[in-house]
Backbone bond lengths (Angstrom), bond angles and torsions (degrees), N, CA, C in turn:
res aa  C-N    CA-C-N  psi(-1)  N-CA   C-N-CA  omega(-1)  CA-C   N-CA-C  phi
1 X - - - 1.457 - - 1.533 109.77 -
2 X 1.365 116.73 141.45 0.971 133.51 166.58 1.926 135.35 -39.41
3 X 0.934 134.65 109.92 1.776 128.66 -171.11 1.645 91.61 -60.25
4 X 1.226 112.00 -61.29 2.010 105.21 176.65 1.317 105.03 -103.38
5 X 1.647 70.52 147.65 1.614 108.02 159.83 1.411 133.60 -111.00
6 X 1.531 132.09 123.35 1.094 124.93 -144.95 1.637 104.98 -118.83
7 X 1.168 132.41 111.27 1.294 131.47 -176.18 1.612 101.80 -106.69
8 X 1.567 103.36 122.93 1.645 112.22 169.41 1.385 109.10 -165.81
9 X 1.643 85.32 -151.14 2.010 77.20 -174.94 2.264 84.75 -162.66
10 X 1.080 101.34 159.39 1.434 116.11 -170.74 1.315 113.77 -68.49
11 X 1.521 122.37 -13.36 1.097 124.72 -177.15 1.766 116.88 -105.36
12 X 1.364 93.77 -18.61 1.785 79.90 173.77 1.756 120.83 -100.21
13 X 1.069 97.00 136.28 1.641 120.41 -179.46 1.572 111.71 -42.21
14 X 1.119 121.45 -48.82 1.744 115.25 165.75 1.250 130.71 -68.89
15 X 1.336 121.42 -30.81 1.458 134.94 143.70 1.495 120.06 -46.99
16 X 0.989 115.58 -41.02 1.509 93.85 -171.44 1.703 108.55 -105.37
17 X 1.383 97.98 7.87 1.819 126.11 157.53 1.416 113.82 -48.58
18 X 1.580 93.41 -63.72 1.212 128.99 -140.92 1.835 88.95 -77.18
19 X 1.627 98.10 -64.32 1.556 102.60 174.13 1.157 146.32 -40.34
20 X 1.123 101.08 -33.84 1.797 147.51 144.24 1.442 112.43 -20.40
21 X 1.478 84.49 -73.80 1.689 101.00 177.15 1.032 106.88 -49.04
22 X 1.631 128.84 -93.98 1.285 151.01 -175.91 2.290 98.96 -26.06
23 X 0.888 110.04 -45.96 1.656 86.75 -176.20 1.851 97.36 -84.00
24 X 1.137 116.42 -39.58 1.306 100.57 176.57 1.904 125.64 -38.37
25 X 1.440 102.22 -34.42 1.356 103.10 -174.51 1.225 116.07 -107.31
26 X 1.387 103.10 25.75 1.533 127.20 177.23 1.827 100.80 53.25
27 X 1.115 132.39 42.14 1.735 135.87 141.77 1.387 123.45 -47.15
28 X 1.254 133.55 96.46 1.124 120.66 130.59 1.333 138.64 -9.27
29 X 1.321 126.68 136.33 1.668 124.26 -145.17 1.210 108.13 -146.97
30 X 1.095 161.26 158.22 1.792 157.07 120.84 1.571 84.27 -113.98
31 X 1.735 93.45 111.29 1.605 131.84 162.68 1.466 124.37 -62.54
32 X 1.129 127.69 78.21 1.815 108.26 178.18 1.508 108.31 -110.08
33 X 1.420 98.66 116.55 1.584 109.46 -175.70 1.663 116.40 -77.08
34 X 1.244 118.46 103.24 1.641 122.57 -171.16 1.775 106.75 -54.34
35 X 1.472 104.15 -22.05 1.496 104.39 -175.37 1.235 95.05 -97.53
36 X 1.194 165.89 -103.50 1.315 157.68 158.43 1.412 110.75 27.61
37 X 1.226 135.20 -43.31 1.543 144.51 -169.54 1.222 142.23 -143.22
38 X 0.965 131.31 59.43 1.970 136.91 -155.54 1.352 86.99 -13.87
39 X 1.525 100.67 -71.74 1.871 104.68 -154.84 1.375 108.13 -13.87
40 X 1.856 105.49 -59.61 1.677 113.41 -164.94 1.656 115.29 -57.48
41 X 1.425 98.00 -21.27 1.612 83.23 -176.74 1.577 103.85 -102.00
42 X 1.117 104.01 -12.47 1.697 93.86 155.54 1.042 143.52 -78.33
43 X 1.644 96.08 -6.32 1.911 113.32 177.87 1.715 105.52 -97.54
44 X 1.397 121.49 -36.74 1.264 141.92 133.95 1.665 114.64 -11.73
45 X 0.968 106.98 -57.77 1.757 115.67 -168.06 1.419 106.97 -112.49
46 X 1.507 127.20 11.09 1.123 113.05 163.29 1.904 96.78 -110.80
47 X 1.064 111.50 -6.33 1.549 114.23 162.49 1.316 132.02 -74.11
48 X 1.506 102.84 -26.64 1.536 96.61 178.53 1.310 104.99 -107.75
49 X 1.562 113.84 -10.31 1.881 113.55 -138.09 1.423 113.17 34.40
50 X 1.090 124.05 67.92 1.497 158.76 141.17 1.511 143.71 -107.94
51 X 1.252 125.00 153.01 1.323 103.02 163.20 1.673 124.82 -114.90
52 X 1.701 73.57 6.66 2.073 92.11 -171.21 1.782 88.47 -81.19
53 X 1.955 78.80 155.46 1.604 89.96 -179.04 1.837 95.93 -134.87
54 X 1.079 118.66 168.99 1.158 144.17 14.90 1.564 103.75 -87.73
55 X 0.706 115.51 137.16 2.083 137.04 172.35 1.673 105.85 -96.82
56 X 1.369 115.09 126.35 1.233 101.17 -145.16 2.294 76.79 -144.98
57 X 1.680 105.15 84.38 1.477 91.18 173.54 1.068 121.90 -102.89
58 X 1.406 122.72 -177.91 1.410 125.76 -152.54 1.803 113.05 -124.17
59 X 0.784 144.33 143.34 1.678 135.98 -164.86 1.732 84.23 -69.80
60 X 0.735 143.29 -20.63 1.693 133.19 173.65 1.591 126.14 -98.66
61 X 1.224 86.27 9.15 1.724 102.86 162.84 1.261 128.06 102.42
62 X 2.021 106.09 -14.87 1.345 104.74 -164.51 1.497 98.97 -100.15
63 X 1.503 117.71 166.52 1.079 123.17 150.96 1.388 139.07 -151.24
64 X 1.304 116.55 -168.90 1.192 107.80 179.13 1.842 121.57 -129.39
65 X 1.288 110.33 154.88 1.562 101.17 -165.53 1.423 99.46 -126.50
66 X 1.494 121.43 115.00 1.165 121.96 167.64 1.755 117.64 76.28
67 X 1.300 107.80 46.59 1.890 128.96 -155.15 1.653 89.47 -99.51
68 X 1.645 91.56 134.86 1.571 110.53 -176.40 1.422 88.13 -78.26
69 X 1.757 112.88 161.27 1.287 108.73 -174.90 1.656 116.18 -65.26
70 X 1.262 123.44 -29.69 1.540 126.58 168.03 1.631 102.44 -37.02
71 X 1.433 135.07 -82.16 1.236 164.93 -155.87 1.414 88.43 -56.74
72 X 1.071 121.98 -53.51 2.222 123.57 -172.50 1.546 89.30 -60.72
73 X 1.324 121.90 -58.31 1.472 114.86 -135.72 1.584 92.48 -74.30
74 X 1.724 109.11 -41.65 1.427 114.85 -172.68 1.528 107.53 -47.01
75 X 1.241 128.88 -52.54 1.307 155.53 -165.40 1.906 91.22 -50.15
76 X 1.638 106.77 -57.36 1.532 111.14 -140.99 1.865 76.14 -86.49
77 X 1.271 129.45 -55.77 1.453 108.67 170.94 1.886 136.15 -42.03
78 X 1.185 91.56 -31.65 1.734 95.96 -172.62 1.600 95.22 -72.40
79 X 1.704 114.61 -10.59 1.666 96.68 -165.77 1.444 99.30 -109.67
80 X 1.292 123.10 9.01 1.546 148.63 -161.66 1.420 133.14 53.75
81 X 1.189 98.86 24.42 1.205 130.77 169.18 1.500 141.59 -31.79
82 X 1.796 93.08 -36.20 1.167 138.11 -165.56 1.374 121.39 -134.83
83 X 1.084 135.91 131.20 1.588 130.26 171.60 1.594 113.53 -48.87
């Protein structure tokens, strides 16, 4: 299983930023598409109490919602994620 989990949907512009990111730096991912599945964006929005996506959590619980690429990468290094 995956360290992140990535909640979005194909149509928004920071999401597929964000997604972007994460294969660029070769991350591991578990994908849940909010448009594809209510559930996900209801599991999505009971994580952030939000309704903005991309929701971006962490195997240690925290996360982040809608992270400029600085803020993702920092995130995916501090958890070693990343070189």
């Amino acid at each position: 299983m995956a360290e992140v989990t990535y909640y979005g949907a194909d149509w928004c512009i920071d999401c597929r930023r964000s997604k972007a990111q994460l294969e660029s730096l070769g991350v591991a991912y578990d994908e849940k598409n909010v448009e594809h599945t209510a559930a996900f964006a209801t599991e999505a929005e009971s994580i952030s109490g939000r309704k903005n996506i991309p929701v971006i959590v962490f195997e240690d619980g925290e996360f982040l919602v809608e992270p400029s690429n600085p803020d993702l990468e920092a995130a995916l290094a501090k958890r070693g994620l990343i070189g």
